[in-house]
KEGU-320445 format. One line per 3 residues: number of its first residue (from 1); for each residue x, y, z of C-alpha. Coordinates in nm, 3 decimals, padded with zeros to 5 digits. Each point is the difference from the previous one (the first is absolute). Layout:
// KEGU-320445
NUM	X,Y,Z ~ ...
This chain:
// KEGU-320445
1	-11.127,-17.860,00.982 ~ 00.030,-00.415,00.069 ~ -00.073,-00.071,00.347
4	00.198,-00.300,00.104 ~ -00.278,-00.153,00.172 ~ 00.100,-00.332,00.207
7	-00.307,-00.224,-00.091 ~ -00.129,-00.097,-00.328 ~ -00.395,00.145,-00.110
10	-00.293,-00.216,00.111 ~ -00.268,-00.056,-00.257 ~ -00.320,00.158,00.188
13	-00.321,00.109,-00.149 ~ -00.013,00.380,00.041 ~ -00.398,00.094,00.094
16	-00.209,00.074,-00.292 ~ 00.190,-00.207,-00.179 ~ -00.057,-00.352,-00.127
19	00.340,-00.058,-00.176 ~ 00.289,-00.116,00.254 ~ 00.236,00.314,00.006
22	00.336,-00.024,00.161 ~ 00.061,00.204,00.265 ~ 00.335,00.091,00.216
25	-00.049,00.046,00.334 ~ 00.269,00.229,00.014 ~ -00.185,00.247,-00.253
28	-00.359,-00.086,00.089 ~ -00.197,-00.250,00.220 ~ -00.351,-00.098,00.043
31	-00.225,-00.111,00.326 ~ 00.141,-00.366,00.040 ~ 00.367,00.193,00.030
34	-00.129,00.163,00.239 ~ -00.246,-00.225,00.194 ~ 00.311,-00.242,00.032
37	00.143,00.258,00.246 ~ -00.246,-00.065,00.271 ~ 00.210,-00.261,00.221
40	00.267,00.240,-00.004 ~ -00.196,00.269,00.072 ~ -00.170,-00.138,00.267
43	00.282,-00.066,00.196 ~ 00.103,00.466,-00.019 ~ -00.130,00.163,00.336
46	-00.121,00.366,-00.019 ~ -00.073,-00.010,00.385 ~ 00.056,00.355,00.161
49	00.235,-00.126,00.201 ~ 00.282,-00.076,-00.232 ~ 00.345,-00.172,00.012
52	00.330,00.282,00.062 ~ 00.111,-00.082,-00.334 ~ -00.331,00.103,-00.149
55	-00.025,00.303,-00.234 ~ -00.367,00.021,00.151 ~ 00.201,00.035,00.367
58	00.106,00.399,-00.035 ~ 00.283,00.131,00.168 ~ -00.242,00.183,00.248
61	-00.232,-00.286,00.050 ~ -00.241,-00.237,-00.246 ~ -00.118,00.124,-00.346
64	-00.342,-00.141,00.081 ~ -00.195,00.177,00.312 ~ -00.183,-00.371,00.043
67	-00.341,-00.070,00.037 ~ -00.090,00.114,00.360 ~ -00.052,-00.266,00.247
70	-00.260,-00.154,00.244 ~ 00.040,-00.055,00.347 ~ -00.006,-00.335,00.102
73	00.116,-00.131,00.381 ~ 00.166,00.080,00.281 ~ 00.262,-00.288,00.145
76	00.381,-00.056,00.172 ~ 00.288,00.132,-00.156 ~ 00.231,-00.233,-00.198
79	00.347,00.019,-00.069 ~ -00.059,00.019,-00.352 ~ -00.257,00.275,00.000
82	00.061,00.404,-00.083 ~ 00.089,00.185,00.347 ~ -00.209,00.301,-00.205
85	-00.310,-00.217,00.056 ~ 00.008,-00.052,00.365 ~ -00.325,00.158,00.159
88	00.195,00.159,00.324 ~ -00.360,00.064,00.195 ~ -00.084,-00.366,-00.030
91	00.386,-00.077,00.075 ~ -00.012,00.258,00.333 ~ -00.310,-00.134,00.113
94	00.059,-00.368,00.006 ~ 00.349,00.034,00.043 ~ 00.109,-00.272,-00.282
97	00.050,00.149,-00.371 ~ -00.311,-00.009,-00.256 ~ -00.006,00.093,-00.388
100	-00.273,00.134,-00.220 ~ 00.015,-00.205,-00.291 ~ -00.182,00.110,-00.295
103	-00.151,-00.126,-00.340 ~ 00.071,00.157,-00.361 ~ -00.288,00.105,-00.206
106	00.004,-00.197,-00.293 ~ -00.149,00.233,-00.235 ~ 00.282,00.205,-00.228
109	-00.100,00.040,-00.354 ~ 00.289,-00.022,-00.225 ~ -00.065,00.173,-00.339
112	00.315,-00.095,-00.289 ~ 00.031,00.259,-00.287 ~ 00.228,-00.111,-00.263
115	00.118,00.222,-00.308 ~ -00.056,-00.214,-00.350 ~ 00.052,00.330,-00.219
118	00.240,00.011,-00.314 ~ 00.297,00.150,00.253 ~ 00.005,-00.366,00.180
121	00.022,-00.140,-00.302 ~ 00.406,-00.071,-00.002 ~ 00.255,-00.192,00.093
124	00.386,-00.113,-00.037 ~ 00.077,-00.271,00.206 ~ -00.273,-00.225,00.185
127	-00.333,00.109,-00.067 ~ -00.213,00.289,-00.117 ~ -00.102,00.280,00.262
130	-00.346,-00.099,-00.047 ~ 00.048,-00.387,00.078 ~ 00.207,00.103,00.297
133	-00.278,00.221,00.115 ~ -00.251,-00.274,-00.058 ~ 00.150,-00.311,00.140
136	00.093,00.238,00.336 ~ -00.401,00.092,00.014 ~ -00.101,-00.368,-00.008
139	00.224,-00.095,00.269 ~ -00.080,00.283,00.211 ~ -00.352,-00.081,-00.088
142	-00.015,-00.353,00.090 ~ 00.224,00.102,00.348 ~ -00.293,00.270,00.052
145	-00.318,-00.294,-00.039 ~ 00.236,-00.243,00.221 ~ -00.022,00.244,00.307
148	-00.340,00.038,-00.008 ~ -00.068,00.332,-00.130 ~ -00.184,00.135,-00.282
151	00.191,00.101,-00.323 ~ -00.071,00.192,-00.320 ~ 00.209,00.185,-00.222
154	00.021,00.228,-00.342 ~ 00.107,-00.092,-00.315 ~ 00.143,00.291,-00.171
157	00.066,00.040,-00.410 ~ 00.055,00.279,-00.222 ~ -00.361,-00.066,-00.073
160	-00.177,-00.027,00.317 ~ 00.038,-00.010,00.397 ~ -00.207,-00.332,00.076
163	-00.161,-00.009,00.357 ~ -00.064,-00.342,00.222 ~ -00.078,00.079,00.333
166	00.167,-00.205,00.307 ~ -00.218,-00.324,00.098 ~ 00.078,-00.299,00.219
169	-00.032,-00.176,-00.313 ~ 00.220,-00.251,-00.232 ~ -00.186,00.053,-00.283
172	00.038,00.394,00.017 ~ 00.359,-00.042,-00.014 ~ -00.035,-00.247,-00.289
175	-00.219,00.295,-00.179 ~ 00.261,00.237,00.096 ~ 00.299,-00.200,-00.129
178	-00.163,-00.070,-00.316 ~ -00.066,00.384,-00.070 ~ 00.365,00.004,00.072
181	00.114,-00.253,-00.256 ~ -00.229,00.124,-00.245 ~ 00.190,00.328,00.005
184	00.305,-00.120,-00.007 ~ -00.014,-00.216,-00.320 ~ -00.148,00.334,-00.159
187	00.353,00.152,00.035 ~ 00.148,-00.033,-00.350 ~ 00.271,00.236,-00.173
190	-00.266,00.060,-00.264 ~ -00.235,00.062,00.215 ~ -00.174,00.374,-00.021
193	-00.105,00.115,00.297 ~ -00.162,00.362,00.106 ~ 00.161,00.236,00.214
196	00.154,-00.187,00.315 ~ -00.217,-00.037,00.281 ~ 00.120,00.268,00.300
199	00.064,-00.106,00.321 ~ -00.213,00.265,00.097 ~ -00.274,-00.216,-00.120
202	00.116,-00.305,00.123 ~ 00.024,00.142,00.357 ~ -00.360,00.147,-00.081
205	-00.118,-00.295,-00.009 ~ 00.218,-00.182,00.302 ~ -00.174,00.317,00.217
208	-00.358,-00.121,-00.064 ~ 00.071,-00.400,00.070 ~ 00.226,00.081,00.313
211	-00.154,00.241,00.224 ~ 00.151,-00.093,00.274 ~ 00.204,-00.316,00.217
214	00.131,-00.176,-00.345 ~ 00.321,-00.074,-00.126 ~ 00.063,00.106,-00.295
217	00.292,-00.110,-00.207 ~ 00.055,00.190,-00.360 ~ 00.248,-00.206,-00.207
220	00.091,00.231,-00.298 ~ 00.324,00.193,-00.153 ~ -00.174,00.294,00.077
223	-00.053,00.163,-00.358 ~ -00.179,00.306,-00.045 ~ -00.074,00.121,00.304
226	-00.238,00.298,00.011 ~ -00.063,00.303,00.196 ~ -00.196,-00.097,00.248
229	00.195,-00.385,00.046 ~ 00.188,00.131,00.292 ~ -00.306,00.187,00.185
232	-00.203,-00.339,-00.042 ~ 00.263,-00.221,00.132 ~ 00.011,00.220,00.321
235	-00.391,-00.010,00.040 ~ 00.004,-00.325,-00.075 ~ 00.320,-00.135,00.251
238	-00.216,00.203,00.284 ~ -00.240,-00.251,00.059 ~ 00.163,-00.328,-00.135
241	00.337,-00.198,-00.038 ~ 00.115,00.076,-00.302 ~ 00.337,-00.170,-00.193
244	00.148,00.171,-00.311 ~ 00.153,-00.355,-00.185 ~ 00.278,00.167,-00.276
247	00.020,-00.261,-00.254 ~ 00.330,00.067,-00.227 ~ 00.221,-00.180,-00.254
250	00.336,-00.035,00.040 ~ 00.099,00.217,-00.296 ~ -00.161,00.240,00.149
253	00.176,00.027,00.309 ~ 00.370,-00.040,-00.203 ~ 00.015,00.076,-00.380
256	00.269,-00.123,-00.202 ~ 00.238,00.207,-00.196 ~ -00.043,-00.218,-00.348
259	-00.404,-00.043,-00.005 ~ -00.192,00.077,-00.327 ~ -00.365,-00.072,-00.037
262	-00.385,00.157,-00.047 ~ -00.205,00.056,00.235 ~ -00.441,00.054,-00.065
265	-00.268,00.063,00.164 ~ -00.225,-00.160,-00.255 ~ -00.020,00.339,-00.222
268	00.346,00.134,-00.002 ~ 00.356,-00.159,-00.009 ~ 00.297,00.194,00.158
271	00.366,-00.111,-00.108 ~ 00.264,00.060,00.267 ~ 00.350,-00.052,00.003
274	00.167,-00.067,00.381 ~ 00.356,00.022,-00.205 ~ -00.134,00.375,00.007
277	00.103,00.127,00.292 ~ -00.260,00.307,-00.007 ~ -00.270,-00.272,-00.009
280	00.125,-00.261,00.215 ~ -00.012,00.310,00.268 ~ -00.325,00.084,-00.127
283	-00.166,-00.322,00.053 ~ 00.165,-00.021,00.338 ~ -00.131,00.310,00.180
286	-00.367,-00.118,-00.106 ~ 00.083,-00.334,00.180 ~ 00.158,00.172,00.330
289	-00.246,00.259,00.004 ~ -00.305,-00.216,-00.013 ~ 00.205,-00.211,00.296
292	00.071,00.373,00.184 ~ -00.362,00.058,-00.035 ~ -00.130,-00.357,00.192
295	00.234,00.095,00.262 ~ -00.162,00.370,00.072 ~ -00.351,-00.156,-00.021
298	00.107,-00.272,00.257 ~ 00.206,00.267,00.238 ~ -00.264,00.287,00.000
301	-00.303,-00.237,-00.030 ~ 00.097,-00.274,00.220 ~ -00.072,-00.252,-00.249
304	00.167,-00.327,-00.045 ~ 00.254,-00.065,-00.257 ~ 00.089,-00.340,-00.165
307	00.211,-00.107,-00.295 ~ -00.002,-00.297,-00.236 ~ 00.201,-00.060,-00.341
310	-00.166,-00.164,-00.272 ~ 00.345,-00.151,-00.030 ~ -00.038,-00.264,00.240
313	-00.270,-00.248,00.067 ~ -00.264,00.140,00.228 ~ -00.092,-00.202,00.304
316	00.355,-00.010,00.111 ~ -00.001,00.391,-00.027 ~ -00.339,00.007,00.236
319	00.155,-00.253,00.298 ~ 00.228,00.233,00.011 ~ -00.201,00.303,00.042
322	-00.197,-00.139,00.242 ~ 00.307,-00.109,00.216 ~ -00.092,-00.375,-00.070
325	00.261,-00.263,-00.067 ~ 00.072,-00.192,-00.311 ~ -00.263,-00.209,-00.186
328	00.194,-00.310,00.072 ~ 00.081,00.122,00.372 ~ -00.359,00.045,00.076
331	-00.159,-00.302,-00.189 ~ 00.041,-00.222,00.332 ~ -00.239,00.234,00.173
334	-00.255,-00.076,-00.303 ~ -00.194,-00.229,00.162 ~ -00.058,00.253,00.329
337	-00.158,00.265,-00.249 ~ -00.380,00.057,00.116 ~ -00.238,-00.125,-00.304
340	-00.288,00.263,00.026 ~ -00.098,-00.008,-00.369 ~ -00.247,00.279,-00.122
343	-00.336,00.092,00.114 ~ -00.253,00.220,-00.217 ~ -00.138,00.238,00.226
């Protein structure tokens, strides 16, 4: 299938490689792609205390449980401060209001799992599932280092579940992203890939880097999951934030009645027909099953639930998300963003 991608292929050098190969960054993208996302990215906010708007910002209160916080000083109510944080023995005793006001911790490891397998390897409109996936983790990676917290993350292929554990750190998230690129220019239709990697072991392996007071955010189509997947979410969502990120195509969501095309895995190639209505109906209860199946997980579980569409660009999908307003509505506040660049611990 032709993707009518909107820009034309940049000649890049692909790693290991000492010929110039062209690349689209529709279909696949390498570590300057995604290193150029870091002013944007830098300007997200994954504070606890989100905007109304926010898909972090439940119905029953914030996604994120926060970071704690510190105690700090006692002094006279302003109009502007929260009536909750009055201290009413201080305000009986001198007769003349007083607030607590406190400090956040500033220690929240974020840990970003994103799914590079054969599954993510599509798209009809905009961009490939993987690239979507990818470009989202940068941003939210670069947002993460901006705050001051540390970040880390998992790669995950139909090879292998690669590990980098959260550090105040730049170059971590440089090692991290390139991991992440790497894997994604491996996708190829002619690639032949093992067995796909289970989400069992991908959450495996989320368990032993997040014990506890992280957020986690898995960006995936959730493919294959196993039997333990929803057991391991639950253990896991005890003790940390965790955000299910459903990353879709279009086509998938709405099939036409008049498409014809193969689809592979890398080994085998399956012909459908959407003109057949038995397999247009077919191909549709996967989709709204695997949808019906996010939705149990983040009732029962009380995990968070997020979409985005590889059919449109990605950091507009995010700002909205995250309750923020447009790029060009929020590029006057630019120049009040907080510069705290990254630390190695």
């Amino acid at each position: 299938m032709r993707l009518p991608f909107a820009r034309h292929p940049a000649s890049r050098t692909v790693p290991g490689s000492t010929e110039r190969t062209t690349l689209d960054p529709r279909v696949h993208l390498d570590l300057a792609q995604l290193t150029a996302l870091e002013p944007q990215g830098r300007r997200l906010r994954l504070l606890p205390r989100q905007p109304a708007r926010s898909v972090l910002n439940g119905r029953h209160g914030s996604h994120l449980r926060g970071r704690g916080l510190d105690f700090l000083e006692l002094r006279d109510y302003q109009p502007s401060d929260d009536v909750r944080n009055i201290d009413w023995r201080v305000t009986a005793r001198t007769g003349t209001p007083h607030v607590r006001v406190f400090t956040e911790e500033r220690d929240r490891p974020a840990l970003l799992v994103v799914d590079q397998r054969m599954s993510m390897f599509f798209g009809s409109r905009h961009a490939m599932k993987s690239v979507t996936a990818a470009e989202a983790a940068a941003l939210l990676g670069f947002a993460v280092l901006e705050q001051g917290d540390r970040v880390g993350g998992i790669v995950v292929s139909d090879e292998a579940v690669e590990e980098f554990r959260p550090r105040r750190s730049r170059a971590q998230l440089m090692r991290y992203l390139s991991a992440l690129a790497q894997a994604n220019q491996a996708l190829h239709p002619q690639h032949k890939a093992p067995a796909p990697t289970s989400l069992d072991q991908v959450l495996t392996s989320v368990a032993r880097l997040a014990s506890r007071d992280h957020l986690i955010i898995l960006l995936s189509d959730f493919d294959v999951p196993g039997p333990r997947t929803e057991a391991l979410l639950g253990a896991i969502r005890r003790h940390n934030d965790l955000m299910l990120v459903a990353v879709s195509d279009p086509l998938s969501e709405r099939l036409p009645d008049d498409l014809a095309c193969v689809a592979t895995d890398g080994q085998r190639h399956a012909r459908f027909d959407t003109s057949d209505a038995d397999q247009r109906r077919a191909l549709e209860s996967v989709a709204r099953e695997r949808r019906q199946q996010l939705e149990r997980w983040s009732r029962q579980l009380g995990v968070g639930l997020a979409s985005l569409s590889a059919g449109s660009p990605t950091l507009p999908q995010l700002r909205t998300l995250l309750g923020l307003p447009s790029e060009g509505a929020a590029g006057s506040d630019a120049g009040n963003d907080r510069a705290t660049g990254g630390r190695d611990e």
